[in-house]
C-alpha positions as a Markdown table, in Angstrom:
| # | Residue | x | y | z |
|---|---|---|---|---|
| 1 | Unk | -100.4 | -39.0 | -63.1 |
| 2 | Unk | -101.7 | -38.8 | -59.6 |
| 3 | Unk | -101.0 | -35.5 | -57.7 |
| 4 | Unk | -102.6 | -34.2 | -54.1 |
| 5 | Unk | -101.8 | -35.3 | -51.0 |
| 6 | Unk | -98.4 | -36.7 | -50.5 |
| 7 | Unk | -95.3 | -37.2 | -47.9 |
| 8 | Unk | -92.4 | -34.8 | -49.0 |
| 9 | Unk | -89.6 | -36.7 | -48.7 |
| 10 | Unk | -86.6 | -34.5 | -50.0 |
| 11 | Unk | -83.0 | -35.8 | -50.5 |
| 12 | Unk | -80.1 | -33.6 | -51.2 |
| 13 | Unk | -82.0 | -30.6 | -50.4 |
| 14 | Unk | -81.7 | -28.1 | -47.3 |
| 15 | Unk | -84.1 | -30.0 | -45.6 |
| 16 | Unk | -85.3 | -33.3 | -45.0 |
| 17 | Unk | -87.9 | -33.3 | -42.5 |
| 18 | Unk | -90.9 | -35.5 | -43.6 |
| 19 | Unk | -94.2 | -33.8 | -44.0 |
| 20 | Unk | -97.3 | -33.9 | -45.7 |
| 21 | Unk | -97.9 | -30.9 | -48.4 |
| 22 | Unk | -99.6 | -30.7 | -51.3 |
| 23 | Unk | -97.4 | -30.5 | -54.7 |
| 24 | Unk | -96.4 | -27.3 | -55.4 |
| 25 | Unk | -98.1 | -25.5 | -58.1 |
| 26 | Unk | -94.6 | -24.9 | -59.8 |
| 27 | Unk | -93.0 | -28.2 | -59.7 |
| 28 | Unk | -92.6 | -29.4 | -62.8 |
| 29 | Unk | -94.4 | -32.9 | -63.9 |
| 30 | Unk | -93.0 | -35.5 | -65.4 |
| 31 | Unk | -93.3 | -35.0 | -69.5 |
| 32 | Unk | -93.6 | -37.4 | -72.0 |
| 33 | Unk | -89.7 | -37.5 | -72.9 |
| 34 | Unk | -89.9 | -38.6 | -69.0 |
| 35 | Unk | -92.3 | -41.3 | -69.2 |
| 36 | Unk | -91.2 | -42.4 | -72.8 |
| 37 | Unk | -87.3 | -42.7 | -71.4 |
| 38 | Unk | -88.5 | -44.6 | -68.4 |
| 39 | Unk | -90.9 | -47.0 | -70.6 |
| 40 | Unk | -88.1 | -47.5 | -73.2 |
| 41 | Unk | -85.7 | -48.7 | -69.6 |
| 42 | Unk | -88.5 | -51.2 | -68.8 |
| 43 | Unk | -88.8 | -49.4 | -65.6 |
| 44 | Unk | -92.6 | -48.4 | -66.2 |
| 45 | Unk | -94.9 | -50.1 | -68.2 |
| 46 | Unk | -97.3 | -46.5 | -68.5 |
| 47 | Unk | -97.6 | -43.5 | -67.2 |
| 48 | Unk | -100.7 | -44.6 | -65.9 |
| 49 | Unk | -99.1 | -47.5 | -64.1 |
| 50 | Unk | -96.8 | -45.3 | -62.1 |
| 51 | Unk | -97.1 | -43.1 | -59.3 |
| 52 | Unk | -94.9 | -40.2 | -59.6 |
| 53 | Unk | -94.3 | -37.8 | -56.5 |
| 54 | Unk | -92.2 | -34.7 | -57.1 |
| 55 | Unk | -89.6 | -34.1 | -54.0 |
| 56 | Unk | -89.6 | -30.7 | -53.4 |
| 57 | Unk | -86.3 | -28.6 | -51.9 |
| 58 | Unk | -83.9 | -28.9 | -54.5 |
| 59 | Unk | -82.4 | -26.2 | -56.5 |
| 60 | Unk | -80.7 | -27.6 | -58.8 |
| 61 | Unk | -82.8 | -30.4 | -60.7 |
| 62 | Unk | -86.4 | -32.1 | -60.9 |
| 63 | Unk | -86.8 | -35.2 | -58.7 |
| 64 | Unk | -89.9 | -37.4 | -58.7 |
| 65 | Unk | -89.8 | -40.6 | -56.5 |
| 66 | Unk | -91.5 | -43.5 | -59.4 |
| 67 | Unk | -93.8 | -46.4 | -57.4 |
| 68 | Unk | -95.2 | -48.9 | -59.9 |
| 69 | Unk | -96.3 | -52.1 | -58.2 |
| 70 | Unk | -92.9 | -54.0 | -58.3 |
| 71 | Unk | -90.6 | -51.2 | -57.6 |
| 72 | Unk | -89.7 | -47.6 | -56.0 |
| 73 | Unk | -86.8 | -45.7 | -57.3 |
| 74 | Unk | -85.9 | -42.2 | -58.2 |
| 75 | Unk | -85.6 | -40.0 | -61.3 |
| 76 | Unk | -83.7 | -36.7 | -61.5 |
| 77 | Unk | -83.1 | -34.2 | -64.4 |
| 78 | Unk | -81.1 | -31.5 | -64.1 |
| 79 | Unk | -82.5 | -27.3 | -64.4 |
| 80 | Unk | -80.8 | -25.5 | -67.0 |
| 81 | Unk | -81.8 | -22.5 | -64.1 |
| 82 | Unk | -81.3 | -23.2 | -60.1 |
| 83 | Unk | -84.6 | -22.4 | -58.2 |
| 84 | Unk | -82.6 | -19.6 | -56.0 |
| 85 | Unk | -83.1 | -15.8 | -55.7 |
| 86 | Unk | -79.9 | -15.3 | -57.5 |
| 87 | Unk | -79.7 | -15.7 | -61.5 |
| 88 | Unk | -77.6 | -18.9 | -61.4 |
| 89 | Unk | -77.3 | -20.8 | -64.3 |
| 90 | Unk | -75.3 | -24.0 | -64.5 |
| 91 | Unk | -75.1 | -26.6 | -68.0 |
| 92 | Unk | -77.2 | -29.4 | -67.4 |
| 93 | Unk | -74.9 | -31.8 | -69.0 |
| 94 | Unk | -73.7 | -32.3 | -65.1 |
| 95 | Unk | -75.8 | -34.8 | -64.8 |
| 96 | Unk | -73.5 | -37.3 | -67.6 |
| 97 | Unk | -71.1 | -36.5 | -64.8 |
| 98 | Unk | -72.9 | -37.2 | -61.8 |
| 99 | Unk | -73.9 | -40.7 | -63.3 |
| 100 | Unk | -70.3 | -41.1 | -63.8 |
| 101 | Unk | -69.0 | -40.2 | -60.1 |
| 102 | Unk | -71.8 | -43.2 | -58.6 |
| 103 | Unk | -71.4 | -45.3 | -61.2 |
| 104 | Unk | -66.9 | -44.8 | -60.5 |
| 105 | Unk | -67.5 | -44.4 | -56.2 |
| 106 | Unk | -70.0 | -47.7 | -56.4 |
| 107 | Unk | -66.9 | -49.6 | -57.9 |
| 108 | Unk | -64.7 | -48.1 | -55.1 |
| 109 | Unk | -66.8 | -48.0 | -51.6 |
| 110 | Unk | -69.9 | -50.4 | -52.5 |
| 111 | Unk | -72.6 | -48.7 | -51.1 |
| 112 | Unk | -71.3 | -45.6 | -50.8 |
| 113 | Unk | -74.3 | -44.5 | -53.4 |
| 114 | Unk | -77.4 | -45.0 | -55.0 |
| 115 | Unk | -77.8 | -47.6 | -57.6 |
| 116 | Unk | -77.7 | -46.3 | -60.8 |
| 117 | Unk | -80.6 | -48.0 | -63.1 |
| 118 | Unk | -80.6 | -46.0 | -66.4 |
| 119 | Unk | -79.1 | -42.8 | -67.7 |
| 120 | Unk | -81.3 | -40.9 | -70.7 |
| 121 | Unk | -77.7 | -38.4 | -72.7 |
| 122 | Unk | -80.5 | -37.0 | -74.4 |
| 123 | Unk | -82.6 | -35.4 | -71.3 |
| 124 | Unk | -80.0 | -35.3 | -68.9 |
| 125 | Unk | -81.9 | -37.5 | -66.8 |
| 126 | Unk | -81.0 | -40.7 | -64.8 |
| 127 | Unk | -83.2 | -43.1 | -62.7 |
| 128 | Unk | -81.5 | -44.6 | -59.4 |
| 129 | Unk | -82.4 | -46.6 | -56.6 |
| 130 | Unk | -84.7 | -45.1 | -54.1 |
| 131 | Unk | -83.5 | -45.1 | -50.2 |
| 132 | Unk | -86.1 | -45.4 | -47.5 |
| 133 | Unk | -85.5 | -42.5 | -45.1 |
| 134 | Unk | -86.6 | -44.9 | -42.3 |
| 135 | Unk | -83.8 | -47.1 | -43.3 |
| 136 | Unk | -81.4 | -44.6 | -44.4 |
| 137 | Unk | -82.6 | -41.0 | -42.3 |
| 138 | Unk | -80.0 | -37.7 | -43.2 |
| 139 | Unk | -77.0 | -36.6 | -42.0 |
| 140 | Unk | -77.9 | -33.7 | -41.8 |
| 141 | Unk | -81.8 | -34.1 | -40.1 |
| 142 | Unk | -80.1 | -36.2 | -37.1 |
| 143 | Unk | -77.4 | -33.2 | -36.5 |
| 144 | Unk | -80.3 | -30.9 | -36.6 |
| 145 | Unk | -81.8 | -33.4 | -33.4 |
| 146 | Unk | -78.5 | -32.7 | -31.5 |
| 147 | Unk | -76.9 | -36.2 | -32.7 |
| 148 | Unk | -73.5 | -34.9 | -33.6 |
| 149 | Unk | -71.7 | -38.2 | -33.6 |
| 150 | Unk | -68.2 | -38.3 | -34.3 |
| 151 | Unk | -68.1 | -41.6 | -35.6 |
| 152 | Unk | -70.5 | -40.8 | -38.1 |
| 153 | Unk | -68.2 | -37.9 | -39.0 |
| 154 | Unk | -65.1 | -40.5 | -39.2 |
| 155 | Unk | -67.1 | -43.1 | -41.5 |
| 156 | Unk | -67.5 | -40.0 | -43.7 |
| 157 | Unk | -64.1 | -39.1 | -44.3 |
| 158 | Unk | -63.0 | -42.8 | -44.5 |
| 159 | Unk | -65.7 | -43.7 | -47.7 |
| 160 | Unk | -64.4 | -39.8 | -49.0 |
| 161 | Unk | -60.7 | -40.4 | -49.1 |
| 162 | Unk | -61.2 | -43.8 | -50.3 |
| 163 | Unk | -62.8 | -42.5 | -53.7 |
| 164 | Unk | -60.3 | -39.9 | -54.0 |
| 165 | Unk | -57.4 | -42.3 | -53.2 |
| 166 | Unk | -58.5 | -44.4 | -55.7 |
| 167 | Unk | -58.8 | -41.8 | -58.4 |
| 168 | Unk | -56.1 | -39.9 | -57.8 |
| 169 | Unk | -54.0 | -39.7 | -60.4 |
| 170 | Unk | -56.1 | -42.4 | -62.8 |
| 171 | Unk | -56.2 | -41.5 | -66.2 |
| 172 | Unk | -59.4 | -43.6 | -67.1 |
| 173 | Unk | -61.0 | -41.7 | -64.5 |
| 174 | Unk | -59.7 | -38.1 | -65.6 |
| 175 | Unk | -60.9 | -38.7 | -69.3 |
| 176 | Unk | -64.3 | -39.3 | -67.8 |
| 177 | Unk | -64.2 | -35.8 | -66.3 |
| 178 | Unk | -62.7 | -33.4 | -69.6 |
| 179 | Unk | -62.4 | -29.9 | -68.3 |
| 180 | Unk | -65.9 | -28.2 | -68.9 |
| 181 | Unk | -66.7 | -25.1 | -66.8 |
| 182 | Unk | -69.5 | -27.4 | -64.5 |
| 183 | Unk | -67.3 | -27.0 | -61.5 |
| 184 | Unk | -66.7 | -23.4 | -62.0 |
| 185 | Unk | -70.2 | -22.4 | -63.2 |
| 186 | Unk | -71.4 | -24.4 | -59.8 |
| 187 | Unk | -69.3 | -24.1 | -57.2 |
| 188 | Unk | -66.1 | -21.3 | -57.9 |
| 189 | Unk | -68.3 | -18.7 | -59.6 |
| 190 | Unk | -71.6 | -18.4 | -56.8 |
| 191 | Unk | -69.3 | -19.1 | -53.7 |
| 192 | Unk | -65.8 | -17.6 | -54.2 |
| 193 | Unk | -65.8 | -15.3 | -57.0 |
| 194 | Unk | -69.6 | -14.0 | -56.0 |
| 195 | Unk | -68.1 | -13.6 | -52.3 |
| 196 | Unk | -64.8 | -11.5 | -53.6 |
| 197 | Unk | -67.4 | -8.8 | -55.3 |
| 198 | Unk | -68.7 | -8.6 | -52.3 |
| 199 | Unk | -65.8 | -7.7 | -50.4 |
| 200 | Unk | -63.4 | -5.6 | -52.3 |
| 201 | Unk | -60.5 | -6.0 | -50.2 |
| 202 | Unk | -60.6 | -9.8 | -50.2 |
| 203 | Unk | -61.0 | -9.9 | -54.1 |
| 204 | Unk | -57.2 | -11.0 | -55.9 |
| 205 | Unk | -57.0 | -13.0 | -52.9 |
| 206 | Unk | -60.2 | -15.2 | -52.9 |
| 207 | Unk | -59.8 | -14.4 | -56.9 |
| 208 | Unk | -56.7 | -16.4 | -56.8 |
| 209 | Unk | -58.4 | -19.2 | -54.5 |
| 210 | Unk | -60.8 | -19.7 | -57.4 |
| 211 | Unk | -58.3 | -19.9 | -59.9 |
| 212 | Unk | -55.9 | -22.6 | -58.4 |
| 213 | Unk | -58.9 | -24.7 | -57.6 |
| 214 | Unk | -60.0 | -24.8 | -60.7 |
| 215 | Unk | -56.5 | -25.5 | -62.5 |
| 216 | Unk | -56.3 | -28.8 | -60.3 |
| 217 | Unk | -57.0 | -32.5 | -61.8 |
| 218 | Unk | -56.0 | -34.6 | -58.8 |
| 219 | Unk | -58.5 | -36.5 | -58.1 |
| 220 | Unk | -62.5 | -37.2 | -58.8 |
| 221 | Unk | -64.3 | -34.3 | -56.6 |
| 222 | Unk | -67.8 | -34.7 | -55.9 |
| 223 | Unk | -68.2 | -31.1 | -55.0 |
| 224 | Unk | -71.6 | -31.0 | -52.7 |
| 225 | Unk | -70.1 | -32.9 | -50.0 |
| 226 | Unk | -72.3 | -31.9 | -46.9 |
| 227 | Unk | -75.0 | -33.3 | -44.2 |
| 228 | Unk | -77.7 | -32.3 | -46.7 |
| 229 | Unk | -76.4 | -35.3 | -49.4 |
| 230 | Unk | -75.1 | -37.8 | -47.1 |
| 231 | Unk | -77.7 | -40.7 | -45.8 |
| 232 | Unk | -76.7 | -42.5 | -42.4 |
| 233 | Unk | -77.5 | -46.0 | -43.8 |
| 234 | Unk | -77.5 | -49.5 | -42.6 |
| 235 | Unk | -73.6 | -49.8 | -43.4 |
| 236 | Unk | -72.0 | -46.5 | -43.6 |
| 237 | Unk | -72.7 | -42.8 | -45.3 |
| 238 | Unk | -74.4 | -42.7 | -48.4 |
| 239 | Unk | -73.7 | -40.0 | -50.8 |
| 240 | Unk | -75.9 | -37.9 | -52.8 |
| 241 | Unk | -76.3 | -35.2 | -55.3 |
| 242 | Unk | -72.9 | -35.3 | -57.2 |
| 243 | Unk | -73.7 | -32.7 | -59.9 |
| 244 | Unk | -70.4 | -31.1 | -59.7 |
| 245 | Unk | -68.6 | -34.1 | -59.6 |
| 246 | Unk | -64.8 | -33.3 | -61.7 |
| 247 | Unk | -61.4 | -34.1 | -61.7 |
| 248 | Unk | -60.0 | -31.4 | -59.0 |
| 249 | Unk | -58.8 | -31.0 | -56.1 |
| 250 | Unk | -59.9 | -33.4 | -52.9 |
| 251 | Unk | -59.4 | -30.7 | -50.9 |
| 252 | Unk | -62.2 | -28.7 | -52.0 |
| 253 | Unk | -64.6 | -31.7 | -50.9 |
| 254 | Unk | -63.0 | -31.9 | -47.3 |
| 255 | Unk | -63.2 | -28.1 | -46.7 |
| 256 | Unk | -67.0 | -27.9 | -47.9 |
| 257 | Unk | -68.2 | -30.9 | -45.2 |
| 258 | Unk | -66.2 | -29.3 | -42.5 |
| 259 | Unk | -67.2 | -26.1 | -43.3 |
| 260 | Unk | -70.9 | -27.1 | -42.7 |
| 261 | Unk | -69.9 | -28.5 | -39.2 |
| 262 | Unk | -68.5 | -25.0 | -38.3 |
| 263 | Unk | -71.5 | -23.4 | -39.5 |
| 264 | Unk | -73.8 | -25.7 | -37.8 |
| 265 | Unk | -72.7 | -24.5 | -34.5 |
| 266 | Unk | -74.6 | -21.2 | -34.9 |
| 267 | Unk | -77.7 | -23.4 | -36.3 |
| 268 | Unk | -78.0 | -25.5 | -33.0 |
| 269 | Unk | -75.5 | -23.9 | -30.7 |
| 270 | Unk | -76.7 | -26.5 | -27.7 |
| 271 | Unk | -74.9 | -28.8 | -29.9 |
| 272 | Unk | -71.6 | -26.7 | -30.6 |
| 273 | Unk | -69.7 | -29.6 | -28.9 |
| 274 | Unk | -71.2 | -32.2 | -30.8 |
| 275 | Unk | -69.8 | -30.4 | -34.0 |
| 276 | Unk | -66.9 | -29.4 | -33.0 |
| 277 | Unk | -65.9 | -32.9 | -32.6 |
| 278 | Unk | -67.4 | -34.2 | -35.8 |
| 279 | Unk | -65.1 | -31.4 | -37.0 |
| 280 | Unk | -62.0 | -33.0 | -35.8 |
| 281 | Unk | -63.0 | -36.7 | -36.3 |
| 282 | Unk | -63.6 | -36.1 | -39.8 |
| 283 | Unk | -60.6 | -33.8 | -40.4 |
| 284 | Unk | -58.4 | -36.6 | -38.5 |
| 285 | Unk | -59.1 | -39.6 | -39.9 |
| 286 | Unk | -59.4 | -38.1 | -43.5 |
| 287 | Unk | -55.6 | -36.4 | -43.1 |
| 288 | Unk | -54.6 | -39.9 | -41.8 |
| 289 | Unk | -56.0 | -41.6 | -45.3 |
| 290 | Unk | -54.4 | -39.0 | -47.9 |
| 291 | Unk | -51.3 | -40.8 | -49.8 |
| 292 | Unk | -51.2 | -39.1 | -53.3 |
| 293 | Unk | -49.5 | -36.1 | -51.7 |
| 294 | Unk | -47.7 | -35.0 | -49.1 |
| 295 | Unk | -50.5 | -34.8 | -46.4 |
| 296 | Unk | -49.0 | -31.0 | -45.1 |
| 297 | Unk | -49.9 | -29.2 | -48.4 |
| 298 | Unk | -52.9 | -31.3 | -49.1 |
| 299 | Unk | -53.9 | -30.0 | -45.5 |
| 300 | Unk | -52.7 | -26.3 | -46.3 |
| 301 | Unk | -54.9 | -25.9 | -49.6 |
| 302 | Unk | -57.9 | -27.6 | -47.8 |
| 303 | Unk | -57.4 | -24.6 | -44.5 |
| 304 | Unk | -57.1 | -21.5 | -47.1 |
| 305 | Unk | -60.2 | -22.8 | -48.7 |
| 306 | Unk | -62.4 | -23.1 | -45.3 |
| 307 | Unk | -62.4 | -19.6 | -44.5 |
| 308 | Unk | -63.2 | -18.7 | -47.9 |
| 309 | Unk | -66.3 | -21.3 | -48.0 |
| 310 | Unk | -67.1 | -19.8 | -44.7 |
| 311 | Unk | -67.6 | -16.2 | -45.8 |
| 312 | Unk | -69.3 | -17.6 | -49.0 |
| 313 | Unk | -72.3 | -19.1 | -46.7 |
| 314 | Unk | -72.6 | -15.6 | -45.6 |
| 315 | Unk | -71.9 | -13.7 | -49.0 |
| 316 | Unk | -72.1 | -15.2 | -51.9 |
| 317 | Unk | -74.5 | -16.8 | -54.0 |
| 318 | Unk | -75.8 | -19.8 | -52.0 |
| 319 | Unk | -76.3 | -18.1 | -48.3 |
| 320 | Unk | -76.8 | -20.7 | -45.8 |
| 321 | Unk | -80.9 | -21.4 | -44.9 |
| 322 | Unk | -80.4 | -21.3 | -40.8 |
| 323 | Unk | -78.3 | -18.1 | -41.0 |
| 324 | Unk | -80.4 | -15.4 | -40.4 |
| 325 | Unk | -79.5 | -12.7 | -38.6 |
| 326 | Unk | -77.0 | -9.8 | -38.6 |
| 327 | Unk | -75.1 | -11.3 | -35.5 |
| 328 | Unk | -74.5 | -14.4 | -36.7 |
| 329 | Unk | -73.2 | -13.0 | -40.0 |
| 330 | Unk | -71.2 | -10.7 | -38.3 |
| 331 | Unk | -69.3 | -13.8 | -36.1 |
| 332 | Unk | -68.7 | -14.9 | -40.0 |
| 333 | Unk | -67.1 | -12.5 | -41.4 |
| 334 | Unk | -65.2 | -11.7 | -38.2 |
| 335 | Unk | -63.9 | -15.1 | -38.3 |
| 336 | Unk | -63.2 | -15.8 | -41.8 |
| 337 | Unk | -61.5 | -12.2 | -42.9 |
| 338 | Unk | -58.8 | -12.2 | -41.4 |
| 339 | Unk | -58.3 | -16.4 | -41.7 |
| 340 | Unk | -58.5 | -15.4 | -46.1 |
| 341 | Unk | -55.9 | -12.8 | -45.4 |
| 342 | Unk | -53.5 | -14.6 | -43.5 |
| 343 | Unk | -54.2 | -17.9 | -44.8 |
| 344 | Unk | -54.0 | -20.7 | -41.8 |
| 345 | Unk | -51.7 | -23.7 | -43.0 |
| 346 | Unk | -53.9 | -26.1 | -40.4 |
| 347 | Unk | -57.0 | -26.6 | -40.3 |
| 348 | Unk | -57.1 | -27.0 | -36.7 |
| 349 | Unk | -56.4 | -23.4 | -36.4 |
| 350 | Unk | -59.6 | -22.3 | -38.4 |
| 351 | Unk | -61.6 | -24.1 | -35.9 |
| 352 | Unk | -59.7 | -22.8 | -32.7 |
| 353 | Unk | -60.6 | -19.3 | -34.5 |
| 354 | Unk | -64.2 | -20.1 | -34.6 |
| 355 | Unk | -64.4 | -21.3 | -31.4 |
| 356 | Unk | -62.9 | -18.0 | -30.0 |
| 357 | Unk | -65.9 | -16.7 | -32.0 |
| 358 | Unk | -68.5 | -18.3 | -30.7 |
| 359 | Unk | -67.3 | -17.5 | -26.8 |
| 360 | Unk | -70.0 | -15.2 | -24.9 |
């Protein structure tokens, strides 16, 4: 296999920026259960043949983009471990169930996701279609370049409340996604219940956040949506990285895209505006779409569970990458405590609270 010089390309990971680096002496290589599942798929012919490239960024699995001389595509297998400070240890098996979110969300929004081309049980590893960055650039990267397009927010929420309209309720879908700790292990654990031991007084409360979130099997919850997964592609959002896809609750994937919007605004604040309105396009037209409940207390459990994600960027086990100093984790906390404790039943209110924030 290859290695030097190569062009990082890294999708689904805090950043996306293209660069030239050398491969990090710690990223894994493919191994021979690698090359012997991809052989065995007829997607490689060797080892030799192929060209693999480990992406570097993400903490959760091994990527390598595959070039043989007919094709490009992807492979991912999922770390028993996340590469992050804290010890954070998630099953791997949530990669049978991220397979199962594209391969379910393709049949709904086509398009809406890579291509799925093989799935290895054995290695918890799958092989999808790879997306040209030129063709399909970040969310997340353009919003870093000040283009905070509403309409891009909008086409977001419309593909999103499509694949949970869709699932709501389905029992084919549910058996797909039996109860298994993923979500909890994940998402519940490092952001909510890692935030309430850090902040004593909020504990039953953001406690009891965790707990209904986890008891709900609404619909099929990707559980990473944000503008580090989604691509901007050719005809709509792409989404990546499913690996805590579940049956739960929708509004969990609503209030962890907003919440990246708010907190965007102290990443680039000369494009506060820009958020703020990708904020409310996405909030609006997803509301609009929701039909398997009434749409007041979908739109109450999404607004209790914003200020929580909030104060988890800041707090728990997955702090965000751009938020650095003490003043911008103070406007955090200052914003989100009191929102946890008197929970807002709108989520328009959350962001007329961060706005006061962010005022000189």
């Amino acid at each position: 296999m290859r290695k030097g010089m190569r062009v990082i390309i890294q999708p689904g990971s805090e950043s996306r920026e293209m660069s030239v680096s050398r491969i990090p002496e710690d990223t894994p290589q493919p191994d021979a259960h690698v090359v012997a599942v991809l052989r065995g798929a007829g997607l490689i012919a060797s080892a030799e043949e192929a060209h693999f490239e480990a992406l570097a960024g993400g903490v959760s699995s091994d990527i390598w983009k595959v070039e043989t001389a007919g094709r490009t595509f992807c492979v991912k297998r999922a770390r028993a471990r996340l590469k992050v400070a804290a010890d954070w240890q998630a099953p791997v098996e949530r990669n049978r169930y991220e397979v199962a979110w594209y391969r379910i969300a393709h049949g709904i929004v086509p398009g809406a996701v890579p291509e799925i081309l093989h799935h290895d049980e054995s290695g918890m590893l799958c092989a999808m279609s790879y997306l040209d960055p030129e063709q399909y650039p970040l969310w997340k990267t353009r919003l870093r370049a000040g283009h905070a397009e509403p309409a891009d927010a909008a086409e977001v929420a419309r593909r999103l409340v499509r694949i949970h309209a869709a699932t709501a309720g389905n029992p084919a879908v549910s058996a797909q996604f039996p109860p298994n700790g993923i979500f909890y292990a994940i998402r519940l654990e490092p952001y909510l219940e890692a935030t309430a031991a850090a902040h004593p007084d909020l504990h039953d409360t953001l406690l009891a956040l965790s707990r209904r979130t986890g008891s709900l099997r609404i619909a099929m919850v990707h559980g990473d949506v944000s503008p580090k997964n989604i691509l901007l592609g050719p005809q709509g959002p792409v989404f990546l990285d499913a690996e805590c896809a579940c049956m739960g609750d929708p509004a969990f994937d609503l209030a962890f895209c907003l919440n990246h919007l708010l907190l965007k605004c102290l990443w680039s604040p000369a494009t506060r505006e820009g958020f703020t309105a990708c904020f409310e396009a996405l909030a609006e037209t997803y509301l609009a779409a929701v039909d398997w409940e009434p749409v007041a207390a979908f739109e109450a459990r999404a607004a209790s569970l914003l200020p929580a994600l909030l104060l988890a960027r800041a707090d728990g086990k997955s702090p965000a990458e751009y938020i650095k100093t003490e003043e911008e984790l103070t406007k955090i906390r200052r914003c989100a405590r009191p929102l946890i404790k008197s929970p807002p039943a709108r989520l328009a209110d959350v962001l007329t609270a961060w706005k006061k924030e962010l005022k000189p």
